[in-house]
TIKEDO-223366 format. One record per residue (C-alpha): residue number from 0; residue in three letters; y, x, z. Coordinates in steps of 0.02 Angstrom, whole numbers, plus 50000, padded with zeros to 5 digits. Each point is the difference from the previous one (the first is absolute). Example, Ala and Ser with C-alpha at 12.3 -4.5 7.8 and 13.67 -1.06 7.14 Angstrom:
REM TIKEDO-223366
[site 0,"Ala",[49775,50615,50390]];
[site 1,"Ser",[50172,50069,49967]];
***
This chain:
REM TIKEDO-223366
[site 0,"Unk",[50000,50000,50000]];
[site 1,"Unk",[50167,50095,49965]];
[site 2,"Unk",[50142,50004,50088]];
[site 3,"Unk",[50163,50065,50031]];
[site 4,"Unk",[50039,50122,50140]];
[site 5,"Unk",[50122,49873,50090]];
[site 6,"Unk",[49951,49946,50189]];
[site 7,"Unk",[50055,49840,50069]];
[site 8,"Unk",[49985,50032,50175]];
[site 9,"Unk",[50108,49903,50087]];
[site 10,"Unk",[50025,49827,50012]];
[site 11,"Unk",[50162,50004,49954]];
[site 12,"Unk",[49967,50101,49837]];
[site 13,"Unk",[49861,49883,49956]];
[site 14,"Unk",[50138,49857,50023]];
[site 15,"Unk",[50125,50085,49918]];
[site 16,"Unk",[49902,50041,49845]];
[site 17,"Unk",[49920,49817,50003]];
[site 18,"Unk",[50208,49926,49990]];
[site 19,"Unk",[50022,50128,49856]];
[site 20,"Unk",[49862,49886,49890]];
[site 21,"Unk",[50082,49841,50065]];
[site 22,"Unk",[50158,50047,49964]];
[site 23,"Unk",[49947,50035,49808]];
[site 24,"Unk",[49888,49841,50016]];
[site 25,"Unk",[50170,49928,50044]];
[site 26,"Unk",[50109,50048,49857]];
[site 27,"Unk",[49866,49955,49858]];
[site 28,"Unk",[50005,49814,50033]];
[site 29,"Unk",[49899,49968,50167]];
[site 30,"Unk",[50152,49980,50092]];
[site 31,"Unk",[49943,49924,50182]];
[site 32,"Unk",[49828,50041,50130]];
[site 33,"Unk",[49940,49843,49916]];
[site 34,"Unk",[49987,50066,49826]];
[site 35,"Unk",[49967,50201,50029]];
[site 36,"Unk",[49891,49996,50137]];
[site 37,"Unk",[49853,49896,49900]];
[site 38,"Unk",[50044,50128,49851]];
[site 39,"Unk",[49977,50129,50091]];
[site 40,"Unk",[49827,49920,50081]];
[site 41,"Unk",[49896,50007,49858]];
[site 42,"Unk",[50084,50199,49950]];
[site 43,"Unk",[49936,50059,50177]];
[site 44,"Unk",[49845,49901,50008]];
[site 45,"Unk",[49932,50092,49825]];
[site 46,"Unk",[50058,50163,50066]];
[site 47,"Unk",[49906,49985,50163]];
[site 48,"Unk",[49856,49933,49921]];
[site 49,"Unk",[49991,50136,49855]];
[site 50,"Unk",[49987,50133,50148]];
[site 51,"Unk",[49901,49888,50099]];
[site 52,"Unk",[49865,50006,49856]];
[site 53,"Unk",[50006,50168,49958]];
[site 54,"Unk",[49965,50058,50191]];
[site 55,"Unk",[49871,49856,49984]];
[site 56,"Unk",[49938,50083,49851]];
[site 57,"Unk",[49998,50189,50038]];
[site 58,"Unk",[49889,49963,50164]];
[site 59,"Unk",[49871,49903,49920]];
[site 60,"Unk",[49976,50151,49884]];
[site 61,"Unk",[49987,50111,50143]];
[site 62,"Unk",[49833,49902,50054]];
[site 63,"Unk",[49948,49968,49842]];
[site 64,"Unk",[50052,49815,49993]];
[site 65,"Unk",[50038,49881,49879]];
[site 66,"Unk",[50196,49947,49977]];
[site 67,"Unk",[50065,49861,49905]];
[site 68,"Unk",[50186,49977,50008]];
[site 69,"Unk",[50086,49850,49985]];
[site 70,"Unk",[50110,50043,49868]];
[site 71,"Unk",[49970,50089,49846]];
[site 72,"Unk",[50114,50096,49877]];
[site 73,"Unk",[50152,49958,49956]];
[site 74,"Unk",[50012,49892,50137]];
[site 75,"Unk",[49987,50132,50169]];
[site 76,"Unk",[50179,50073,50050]];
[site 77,"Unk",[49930,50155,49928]];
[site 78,"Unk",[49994,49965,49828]];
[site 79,"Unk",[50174,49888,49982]];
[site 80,"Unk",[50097,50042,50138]];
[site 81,"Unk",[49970,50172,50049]];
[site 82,"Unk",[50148,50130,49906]];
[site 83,"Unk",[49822,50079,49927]];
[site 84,"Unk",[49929,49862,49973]];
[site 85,"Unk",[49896,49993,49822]];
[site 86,"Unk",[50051,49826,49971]];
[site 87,"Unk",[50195,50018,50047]];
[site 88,"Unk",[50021,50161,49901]];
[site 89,"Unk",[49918,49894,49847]];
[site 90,"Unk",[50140,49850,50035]];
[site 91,"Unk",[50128,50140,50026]];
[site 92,"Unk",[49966,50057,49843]];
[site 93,"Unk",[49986,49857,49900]];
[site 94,"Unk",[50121,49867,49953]];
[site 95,"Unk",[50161,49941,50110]];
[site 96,"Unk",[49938,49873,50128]];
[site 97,"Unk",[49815,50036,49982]];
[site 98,"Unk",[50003,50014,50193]];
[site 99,"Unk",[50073,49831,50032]];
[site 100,"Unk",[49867,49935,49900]];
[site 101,"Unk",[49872,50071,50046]];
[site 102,"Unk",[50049,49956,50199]];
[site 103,"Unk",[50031,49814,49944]];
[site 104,"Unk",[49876,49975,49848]];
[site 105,"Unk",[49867,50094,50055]];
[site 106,"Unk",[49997,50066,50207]];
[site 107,"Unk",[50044,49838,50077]];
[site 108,"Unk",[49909,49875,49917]];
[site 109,"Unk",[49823,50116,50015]];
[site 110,"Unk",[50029,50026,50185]];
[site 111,"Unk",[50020,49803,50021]];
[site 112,"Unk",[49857,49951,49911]];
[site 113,"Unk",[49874,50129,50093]];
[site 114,"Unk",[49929,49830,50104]];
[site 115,"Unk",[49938,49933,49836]];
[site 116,"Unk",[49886,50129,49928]];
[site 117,"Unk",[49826,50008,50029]];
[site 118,"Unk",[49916,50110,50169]];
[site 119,"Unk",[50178,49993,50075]];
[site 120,"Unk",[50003,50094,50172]];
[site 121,"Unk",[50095,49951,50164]];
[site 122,"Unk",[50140,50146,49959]];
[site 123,"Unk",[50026,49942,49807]];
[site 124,"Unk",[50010,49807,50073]];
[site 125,"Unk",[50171,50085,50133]];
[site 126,"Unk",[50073,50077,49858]];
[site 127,"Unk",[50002,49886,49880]];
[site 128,"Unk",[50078,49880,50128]];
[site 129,"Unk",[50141,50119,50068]];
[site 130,"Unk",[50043,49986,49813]];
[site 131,"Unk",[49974,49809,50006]];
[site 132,"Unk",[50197,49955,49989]];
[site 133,"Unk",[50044,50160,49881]];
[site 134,"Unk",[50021,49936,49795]];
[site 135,"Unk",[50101,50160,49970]];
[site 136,"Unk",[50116,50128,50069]];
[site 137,"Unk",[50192,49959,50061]];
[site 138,"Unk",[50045,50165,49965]];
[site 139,"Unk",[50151,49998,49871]];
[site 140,"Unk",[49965,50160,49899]];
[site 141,"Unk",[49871,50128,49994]];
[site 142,"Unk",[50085,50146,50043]];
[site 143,"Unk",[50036,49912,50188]];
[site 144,"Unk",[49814,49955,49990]];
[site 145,"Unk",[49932,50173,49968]];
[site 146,"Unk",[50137,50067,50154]];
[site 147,"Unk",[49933,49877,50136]];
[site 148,"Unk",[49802,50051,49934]];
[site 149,"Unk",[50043,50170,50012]];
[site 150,"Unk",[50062,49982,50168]];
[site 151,"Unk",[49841,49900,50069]];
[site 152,"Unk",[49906,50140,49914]];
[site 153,"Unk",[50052,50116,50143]];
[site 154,"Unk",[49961,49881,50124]];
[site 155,"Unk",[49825,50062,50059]];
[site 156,"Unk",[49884,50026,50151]];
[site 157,"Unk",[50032,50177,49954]];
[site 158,"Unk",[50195,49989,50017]];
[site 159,"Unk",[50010,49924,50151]];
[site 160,"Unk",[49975,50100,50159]];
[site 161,"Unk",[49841,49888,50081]];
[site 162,"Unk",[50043,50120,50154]];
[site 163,"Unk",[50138,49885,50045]];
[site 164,"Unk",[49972,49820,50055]];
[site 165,"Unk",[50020,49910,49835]];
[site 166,"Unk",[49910,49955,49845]];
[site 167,"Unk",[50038,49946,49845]];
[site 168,"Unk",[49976,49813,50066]];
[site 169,"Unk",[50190,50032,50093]];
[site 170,"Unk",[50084,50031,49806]];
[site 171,"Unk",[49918,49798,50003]];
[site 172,"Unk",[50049,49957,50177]];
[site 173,"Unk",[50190,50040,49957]];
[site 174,"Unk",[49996,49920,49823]];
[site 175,"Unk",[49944,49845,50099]];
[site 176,"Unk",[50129,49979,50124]];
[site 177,"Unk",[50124,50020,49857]];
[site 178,"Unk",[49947,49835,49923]];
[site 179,"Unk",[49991,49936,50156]];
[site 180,"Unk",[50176,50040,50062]];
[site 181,"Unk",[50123,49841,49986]];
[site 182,"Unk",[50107,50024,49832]];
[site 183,"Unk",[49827,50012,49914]];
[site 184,"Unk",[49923,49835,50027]];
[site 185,"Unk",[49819,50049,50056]];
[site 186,"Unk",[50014,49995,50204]];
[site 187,"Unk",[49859,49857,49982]];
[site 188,"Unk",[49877,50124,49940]];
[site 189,"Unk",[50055,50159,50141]];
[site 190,"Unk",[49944,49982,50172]];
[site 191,"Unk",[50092,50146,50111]];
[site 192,"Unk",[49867,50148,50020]];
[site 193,"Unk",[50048,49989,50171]];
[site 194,"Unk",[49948,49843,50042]];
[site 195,"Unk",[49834,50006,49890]];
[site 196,"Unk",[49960,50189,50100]];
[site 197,"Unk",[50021,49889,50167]];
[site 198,"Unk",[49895,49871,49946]];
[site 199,"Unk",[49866,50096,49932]];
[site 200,"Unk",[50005,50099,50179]];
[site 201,"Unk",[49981,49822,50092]];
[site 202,"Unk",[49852,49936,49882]];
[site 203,"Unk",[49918,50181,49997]];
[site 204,"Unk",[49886,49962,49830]];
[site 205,"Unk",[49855,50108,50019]];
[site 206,"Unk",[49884,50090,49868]];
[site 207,"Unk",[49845,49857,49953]];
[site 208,"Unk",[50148,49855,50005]];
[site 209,"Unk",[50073,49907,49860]];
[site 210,"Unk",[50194,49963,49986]];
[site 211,"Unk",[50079,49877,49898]];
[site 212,"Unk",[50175,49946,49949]];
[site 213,"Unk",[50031,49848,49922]];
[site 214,"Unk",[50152,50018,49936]];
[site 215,"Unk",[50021,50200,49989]];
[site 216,"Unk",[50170,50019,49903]];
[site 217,"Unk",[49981,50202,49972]];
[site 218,"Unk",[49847,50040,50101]];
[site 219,"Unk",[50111,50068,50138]];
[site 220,"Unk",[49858,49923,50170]];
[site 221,"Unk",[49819,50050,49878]];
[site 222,"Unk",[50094,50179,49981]];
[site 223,"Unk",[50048,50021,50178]];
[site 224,"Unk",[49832,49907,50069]];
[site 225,"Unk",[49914,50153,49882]];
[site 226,"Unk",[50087,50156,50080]];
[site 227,"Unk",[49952,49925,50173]];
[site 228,"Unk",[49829,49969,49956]];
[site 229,"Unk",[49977,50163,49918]];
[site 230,"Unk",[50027,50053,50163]];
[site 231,"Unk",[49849,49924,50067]];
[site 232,"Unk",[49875,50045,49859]];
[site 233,"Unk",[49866,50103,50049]];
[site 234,"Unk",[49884,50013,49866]];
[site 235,"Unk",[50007,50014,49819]];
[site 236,"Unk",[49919,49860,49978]];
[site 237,"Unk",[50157,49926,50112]];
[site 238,"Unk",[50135,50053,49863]];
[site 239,"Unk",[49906,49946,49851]];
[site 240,"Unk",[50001,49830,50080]];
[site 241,"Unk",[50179,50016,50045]];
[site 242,"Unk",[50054,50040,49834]];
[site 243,"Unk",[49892,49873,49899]];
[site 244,"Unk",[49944,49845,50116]];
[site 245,"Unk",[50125,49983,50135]];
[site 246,"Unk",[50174,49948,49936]];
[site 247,"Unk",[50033,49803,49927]];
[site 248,"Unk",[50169,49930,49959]];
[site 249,"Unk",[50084,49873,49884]];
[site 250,"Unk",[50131,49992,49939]];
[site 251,"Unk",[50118,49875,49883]];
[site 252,"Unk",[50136,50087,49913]];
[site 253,"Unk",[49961,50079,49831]];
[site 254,"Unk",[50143,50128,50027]];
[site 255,"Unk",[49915,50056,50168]];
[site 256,"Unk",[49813,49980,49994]];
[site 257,"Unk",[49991,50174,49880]];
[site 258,"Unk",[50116,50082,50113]];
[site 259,"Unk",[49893,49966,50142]];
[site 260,"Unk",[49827,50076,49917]];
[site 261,"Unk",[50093,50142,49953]];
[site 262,"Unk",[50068,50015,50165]];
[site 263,"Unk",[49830,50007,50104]];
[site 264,"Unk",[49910,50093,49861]];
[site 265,"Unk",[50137,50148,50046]];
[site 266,"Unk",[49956,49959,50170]];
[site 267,"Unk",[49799,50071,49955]];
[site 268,"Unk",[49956,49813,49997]];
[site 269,"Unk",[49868,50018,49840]];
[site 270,"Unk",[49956,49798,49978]];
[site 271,"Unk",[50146,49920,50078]];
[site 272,"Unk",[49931,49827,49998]];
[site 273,"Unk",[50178,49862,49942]];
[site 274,"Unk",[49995,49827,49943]];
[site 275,"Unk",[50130,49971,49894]];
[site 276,"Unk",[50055,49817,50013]];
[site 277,"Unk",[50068,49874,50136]];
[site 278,"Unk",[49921,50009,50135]];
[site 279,"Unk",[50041,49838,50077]];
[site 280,"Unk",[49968,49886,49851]];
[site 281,"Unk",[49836,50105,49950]];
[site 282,"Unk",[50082,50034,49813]];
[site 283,"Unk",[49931,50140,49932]];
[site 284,"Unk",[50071,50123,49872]];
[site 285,"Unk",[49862,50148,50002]];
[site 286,"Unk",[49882,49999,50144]];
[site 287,"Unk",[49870,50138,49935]];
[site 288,"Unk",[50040,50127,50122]];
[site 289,"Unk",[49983,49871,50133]];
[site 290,"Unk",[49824,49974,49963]];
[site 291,"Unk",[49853,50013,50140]];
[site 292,"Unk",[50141,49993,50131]];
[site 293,"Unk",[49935,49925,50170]];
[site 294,"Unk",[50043,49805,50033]];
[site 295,"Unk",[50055,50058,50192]];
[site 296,"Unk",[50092,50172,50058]];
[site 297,"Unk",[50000,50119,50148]];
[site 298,"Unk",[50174,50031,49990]];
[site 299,"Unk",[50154,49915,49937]];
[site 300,"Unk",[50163,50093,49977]];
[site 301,"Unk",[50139,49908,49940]];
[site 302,"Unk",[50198,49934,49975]];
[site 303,"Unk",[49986,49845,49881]];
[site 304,"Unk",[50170,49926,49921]];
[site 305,"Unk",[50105,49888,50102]];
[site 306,"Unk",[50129,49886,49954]];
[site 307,"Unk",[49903,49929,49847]];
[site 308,"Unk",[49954,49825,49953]];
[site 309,"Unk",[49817,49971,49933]];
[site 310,"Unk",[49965,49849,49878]];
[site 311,"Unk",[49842,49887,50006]];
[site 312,"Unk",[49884,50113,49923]];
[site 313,"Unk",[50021,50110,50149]];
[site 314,"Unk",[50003,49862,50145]];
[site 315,"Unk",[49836,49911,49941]];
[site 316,"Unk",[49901,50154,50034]];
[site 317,"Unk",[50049,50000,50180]];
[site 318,"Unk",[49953,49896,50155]];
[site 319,"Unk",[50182,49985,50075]];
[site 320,"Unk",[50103,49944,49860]];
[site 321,"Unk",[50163,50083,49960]];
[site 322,"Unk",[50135,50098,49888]];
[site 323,"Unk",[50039,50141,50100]];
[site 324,"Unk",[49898,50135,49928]];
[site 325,"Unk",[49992,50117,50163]];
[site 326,"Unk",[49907,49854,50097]];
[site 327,"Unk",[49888,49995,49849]];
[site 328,"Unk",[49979,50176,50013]];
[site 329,"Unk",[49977,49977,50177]];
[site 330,"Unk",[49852,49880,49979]];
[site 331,"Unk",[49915,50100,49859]];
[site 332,"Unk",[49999,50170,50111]];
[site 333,"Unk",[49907,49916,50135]];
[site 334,"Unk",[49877,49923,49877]];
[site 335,"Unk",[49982,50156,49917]];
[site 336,"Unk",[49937,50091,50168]];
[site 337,"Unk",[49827,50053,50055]];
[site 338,"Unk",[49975,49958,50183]];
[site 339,"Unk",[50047,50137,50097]];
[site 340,"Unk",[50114,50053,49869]];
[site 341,"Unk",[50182,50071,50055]];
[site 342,"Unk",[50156,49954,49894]];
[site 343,"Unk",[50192,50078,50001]];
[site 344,"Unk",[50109,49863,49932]];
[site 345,"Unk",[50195,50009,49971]];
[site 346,"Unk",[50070,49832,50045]];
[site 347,"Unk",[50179,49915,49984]];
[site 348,"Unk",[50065,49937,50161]];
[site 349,"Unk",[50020,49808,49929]];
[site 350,"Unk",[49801,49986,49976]];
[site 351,"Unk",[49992,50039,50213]];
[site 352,"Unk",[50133,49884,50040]];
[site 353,"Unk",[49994,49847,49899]];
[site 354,"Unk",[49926,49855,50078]];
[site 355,"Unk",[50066,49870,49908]];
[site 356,"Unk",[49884,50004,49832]];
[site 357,"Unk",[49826,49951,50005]];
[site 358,"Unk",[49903,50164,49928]];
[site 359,"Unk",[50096,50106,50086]];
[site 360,"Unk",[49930,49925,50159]];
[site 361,"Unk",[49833,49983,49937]];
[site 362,"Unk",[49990,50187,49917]];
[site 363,"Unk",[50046,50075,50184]];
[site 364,"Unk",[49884,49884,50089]];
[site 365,"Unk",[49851,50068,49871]];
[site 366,"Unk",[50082,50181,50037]];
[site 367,"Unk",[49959,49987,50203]];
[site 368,"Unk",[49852,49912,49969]];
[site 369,"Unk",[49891,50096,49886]];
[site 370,"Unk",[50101,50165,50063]];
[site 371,"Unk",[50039,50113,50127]];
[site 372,"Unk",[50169,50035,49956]];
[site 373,"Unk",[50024,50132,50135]];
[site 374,"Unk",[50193,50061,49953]];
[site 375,"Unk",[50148,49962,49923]];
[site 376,"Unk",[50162,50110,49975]];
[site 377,"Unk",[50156,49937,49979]];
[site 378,"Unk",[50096,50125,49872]];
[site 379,"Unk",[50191,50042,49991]];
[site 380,"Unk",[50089,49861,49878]];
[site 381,"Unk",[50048,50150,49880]];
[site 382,"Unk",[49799,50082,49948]];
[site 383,"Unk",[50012,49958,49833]];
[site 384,"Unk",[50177,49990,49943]];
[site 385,"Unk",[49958,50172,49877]];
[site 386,"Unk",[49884,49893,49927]];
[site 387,"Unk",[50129,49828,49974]];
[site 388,"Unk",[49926,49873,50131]];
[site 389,"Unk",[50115,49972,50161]];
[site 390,"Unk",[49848,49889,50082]];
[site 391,"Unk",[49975,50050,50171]];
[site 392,"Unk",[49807,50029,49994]];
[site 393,"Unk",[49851,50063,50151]];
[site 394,"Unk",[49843,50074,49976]];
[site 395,"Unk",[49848,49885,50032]];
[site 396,"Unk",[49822,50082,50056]];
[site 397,"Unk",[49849,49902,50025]];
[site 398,"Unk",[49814,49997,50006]];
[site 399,"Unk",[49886,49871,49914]];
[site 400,"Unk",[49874,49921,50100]];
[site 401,"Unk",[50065,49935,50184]];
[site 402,"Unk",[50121,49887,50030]];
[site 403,"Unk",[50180,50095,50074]];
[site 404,"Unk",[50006,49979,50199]];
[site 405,"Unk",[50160,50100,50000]];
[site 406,"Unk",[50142,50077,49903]];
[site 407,"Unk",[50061,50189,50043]];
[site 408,"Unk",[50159,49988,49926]];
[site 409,"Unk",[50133,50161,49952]];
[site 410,"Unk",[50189,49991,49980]];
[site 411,"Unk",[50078,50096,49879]];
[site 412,"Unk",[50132,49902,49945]];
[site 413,"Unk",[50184,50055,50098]];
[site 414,"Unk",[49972,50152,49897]];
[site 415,"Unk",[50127,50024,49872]];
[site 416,"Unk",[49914,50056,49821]];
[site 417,"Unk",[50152,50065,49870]];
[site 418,"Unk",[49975,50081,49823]];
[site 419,"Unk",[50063,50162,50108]];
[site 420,"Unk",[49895,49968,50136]];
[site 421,"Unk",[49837,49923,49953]];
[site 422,"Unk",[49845,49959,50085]];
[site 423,"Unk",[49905,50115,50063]];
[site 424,"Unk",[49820,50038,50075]];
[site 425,"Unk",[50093,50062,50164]];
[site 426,"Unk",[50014,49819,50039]];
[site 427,"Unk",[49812,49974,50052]];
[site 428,"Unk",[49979,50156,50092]];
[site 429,"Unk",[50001,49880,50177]];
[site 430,"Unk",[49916,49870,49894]];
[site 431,"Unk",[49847,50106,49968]];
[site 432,"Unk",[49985,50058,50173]];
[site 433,"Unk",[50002,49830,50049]];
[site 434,"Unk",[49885,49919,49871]];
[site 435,"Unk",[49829,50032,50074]];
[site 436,"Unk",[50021,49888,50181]];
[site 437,"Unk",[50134,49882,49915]];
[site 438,"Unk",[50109,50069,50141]];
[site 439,"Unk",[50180,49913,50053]];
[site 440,"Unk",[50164,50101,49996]];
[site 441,"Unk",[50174,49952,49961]];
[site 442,"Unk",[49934,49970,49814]];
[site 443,"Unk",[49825,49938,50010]];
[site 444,"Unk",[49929,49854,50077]];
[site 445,"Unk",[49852,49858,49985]];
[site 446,"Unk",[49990,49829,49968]];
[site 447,"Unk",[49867,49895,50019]];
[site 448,"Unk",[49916,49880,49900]];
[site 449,"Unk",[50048,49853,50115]];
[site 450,"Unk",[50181,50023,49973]];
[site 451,"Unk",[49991,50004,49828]];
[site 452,"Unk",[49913,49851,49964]];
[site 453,"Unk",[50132,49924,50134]];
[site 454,"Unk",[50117,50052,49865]];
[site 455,"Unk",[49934,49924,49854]];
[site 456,"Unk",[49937,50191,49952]];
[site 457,"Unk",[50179,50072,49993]];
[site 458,"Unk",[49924,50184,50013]];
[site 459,"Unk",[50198,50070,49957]];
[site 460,"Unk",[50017,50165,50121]];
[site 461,"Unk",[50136,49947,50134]];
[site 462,"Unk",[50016,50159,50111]];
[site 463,"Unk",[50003,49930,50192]];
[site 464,"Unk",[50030,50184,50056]];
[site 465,"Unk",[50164,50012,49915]];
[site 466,"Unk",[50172,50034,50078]];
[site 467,"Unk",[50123,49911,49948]];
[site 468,"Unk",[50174,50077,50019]];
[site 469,"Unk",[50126,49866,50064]];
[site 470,"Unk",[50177,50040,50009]];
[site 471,"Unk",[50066,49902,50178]];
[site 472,"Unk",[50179,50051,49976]];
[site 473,"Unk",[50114,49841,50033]];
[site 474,"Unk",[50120,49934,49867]];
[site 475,"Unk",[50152,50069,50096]];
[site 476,"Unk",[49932,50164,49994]];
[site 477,"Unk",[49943,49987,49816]];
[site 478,"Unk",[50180,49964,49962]];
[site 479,"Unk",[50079,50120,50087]];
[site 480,"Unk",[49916,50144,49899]];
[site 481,"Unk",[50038,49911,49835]];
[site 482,"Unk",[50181,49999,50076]];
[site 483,"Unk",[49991,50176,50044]];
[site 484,"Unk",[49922,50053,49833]];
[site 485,"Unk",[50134,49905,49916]];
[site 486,"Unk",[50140,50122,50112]];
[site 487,"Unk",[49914,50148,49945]];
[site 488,"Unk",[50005,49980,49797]];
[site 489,"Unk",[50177,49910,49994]];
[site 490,"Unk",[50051,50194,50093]];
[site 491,"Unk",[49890,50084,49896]];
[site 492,"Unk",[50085,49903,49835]];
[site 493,"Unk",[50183,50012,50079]];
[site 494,"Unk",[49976,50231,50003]];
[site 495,"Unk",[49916,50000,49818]];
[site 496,"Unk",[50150,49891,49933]];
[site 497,"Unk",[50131,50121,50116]];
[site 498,"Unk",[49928,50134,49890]];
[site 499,"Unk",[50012,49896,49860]];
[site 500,"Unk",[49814,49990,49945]];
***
């Protein structure tokens, strides 16, 4: 595989060299996150995969083992994207805009249609669907084309310093957040890393389990779940499992769903498992890497839309009738459990508080019934302004399988979350310690079943430990500093206007 001599061994540099292909992604017509970030998808993906295969390829020759590759000439990296490349020397040197067409004519369309041809493997089916929403390039001219290739080019395991705590998966983590950030439209598909890191800690997926997302947006949980399970795998056995039968998602936007198989299969995730389609009316677009997935899962990971309005289609499927598409959500997580299996759910402060519509009632009451859920934490109002939604939201944690005697509940909320000052995994350092007895302190506290059916199941977090700062000056003394005050700039106006400011 060659390479240049350049070392990327910094974060920084690696971020800095990744805004340098955005920026040229920028000027040739894919303006916003929106519109470079899938281009630049499908670039990384084939570059990751071409050196993926050949590694794949040089160490079954070392033990005299067959190889097939998924892709064959023209179509690797090698061949048309590559500055040696056989096949981009041979555009080069042909006619003007030979490239374009080949990319558009030729590339695309062959890497979509890999599903279709006969003896198709696992591998060829991910590919051809992390091309699934790509007719051609939105590149405006070649020569920008052939700058932001050449610049991928150099982004190898080789160039970046695997001494230092970050792969090329960050490069994806970063592009991410940038279509997730405000101005750009995507926050529905980016859940906060920090969040997803604390959930993942509090649901502890272990090697053997299966976790599922049902609405996965860029693969952000199945990722994270992965490097904490890697953790835990013993065997080799363990990470072949890991990589090809433990991760299940779906997901409904055609703009995201290839975004999100290219994300985990950067993330070592071989046969990332995604449904593409809506998952709450059962509508299916392509559902042939979804198939042989369990009925039931271990673990459930998971921040579904809120806000949203679900027609019929979606309400008939479901025992509590509705359009709020959270509650449906709600209802299709718990169905979707195996007994004794753990979910992390992301939940909008309106689904714990409303009493006053029927399947909200009903969806809670099934909640504390058929679970244990054991916590809730109540967030600060501001988690996920970067990504557009001002909903104050908690953290929901529960185990399928016995009813909920009592709710260990953690306030987070009087902290104040700012674009300059955002939220951060400091936050649940006391909540961590405290986790394991469900102990009290001025943030945590329980509540028992009893009161919340006295309640009408109300489960909203209402801190009874809090302070609350009351001001007992009298109005006559209130006025008197106002008066004062007053004194104090009519002096301070009098000296500038004496020096005639």
């Amino acid at each position: 595989m060659k390479t240049n001599n350049r070392k990327l061994n910094t974060p920084q540099s690696l971020n800095a060299y990744t805004k340098s292909i955005c920026d040229i992604m920028r000027r040739s017509g894919r303006a916003g996150a929106l519109q470079y970030v899938p281009e630049l998808t499908w670039m990384l993906f084939l570059r990751i995969l071409d050196e993926k295969e050949q590694r794949e390829e040089e160490q079954a020759r070392a033990v005299d083992a067959g190889f097939k590759p998924s892709l064959e000439y023209p179509n690797r990296w090698r061949d048309w994207a590559d500055p040696d490349g056989r096949k981009r020397k041979e555009l080069q040197e042909g006619t003007l805009g030979g490239f374009m067409s080949f990319v558009d004519g030729d590339l695309l369309p062959t890497l979509r249609k890999l599903k279709d041809q006969p003896g198709v493997t696992p591998r060829q089916k991910v590919i051809s669907q992390v091309f699934s929403s790509f007719e051609k390039t939105g590149i405006d001219t070649e020569r920008n084309l052939l700058d932001i290739l050449d610049k991928i080019h150099e982004l190898s395991v080789e160039q970046v310093d695997q001494t230092h705590m970050f792969t090329l998966s960050q490069i994806y983590e970063g592009l991410l957040q940038k279509m997730g950030e405000k101005n750009n439209d995507g926050g529905q598909f980016f859940t906060p890393r920090e969040i997803i890191r604390v959930m993942v800690k509090v649901i502890d997926p272990r090697a053997g389990e299966t976790v599922y997302d049902p609405c996965c947006g860029t693969g952000g949980f199945l990722a994270q779940a992965y490097l904490h399970m890697k953790e835990t795998a013993m065997m080799a056995d363990d990470v072949e499992t890991l990589r090809t039968r433990t991760f299940y998602g779906r997901e409904k936007e055609n703009l995201v769903y290839p975004i999100a198989l290219a994300n985990l299969v950067l993330h070592e995730i071989d046969e990332p498992h995604i449904w593409h389609g809506n998952t709450l009316t059962g509508l299916e677009v392509y559902g042939g890497l979804f198939a042989g997935a369990p009925a039931l899962f271990d673990v459930i990971l998971t921040n579904p839309p809120f806000g949203g309005k679900e027609g019929k289609d979606a309400r008939t499927r479901f025992a509590y009738k509705t359009g709020a598409t959270q509650v449906l959500f709600l209802q299709h997580v718990i169905d979707s459990l195996k007994p004794g299996g753990r979910c992390g759910i992301v939940m909008d402060e309106g689904v714990l508080f409303r009493i006053n519509e029927k399947a909200f009632v009903q969806t809670k009451r099934k909640l504390l019934n058929e679970c244990n859920l054991f916590c809730i934490v109540s967030l600060p109002p501001k988690v996920f302004l970067n990504a557009g939604a001002a909903s104050k939201t908690n953290l929901l944690f529960f185990t399928k399988g016995e009813p909920t005697k009592k709710i260990w509940y953690y306030d987070l909320s009087d902290f104040n979350v700012t674009k300059k000052q955002p939220f951060s995994l400091q936050y649940f350092d006391e909540f961590f310690k405290l986790l394991p007895e469900r102990a009290d302190s001025e943030r945590s506290w329980r509540v028992s079943i009893e009161e919340i059916e006295a309640k009408n199941y109300d489960i909203k977090a209402v801190n009874p430990n809090k302070k609350v700062e009351e001001d007992t000056r009298m109005p006559q003394e209130l006025l008197s500093i106002i008066e004062a005050q007053g004194i104090e700039i009519a002096t301070a106006i009098a000296k500038l206007r004496e020096k005639g400011i």
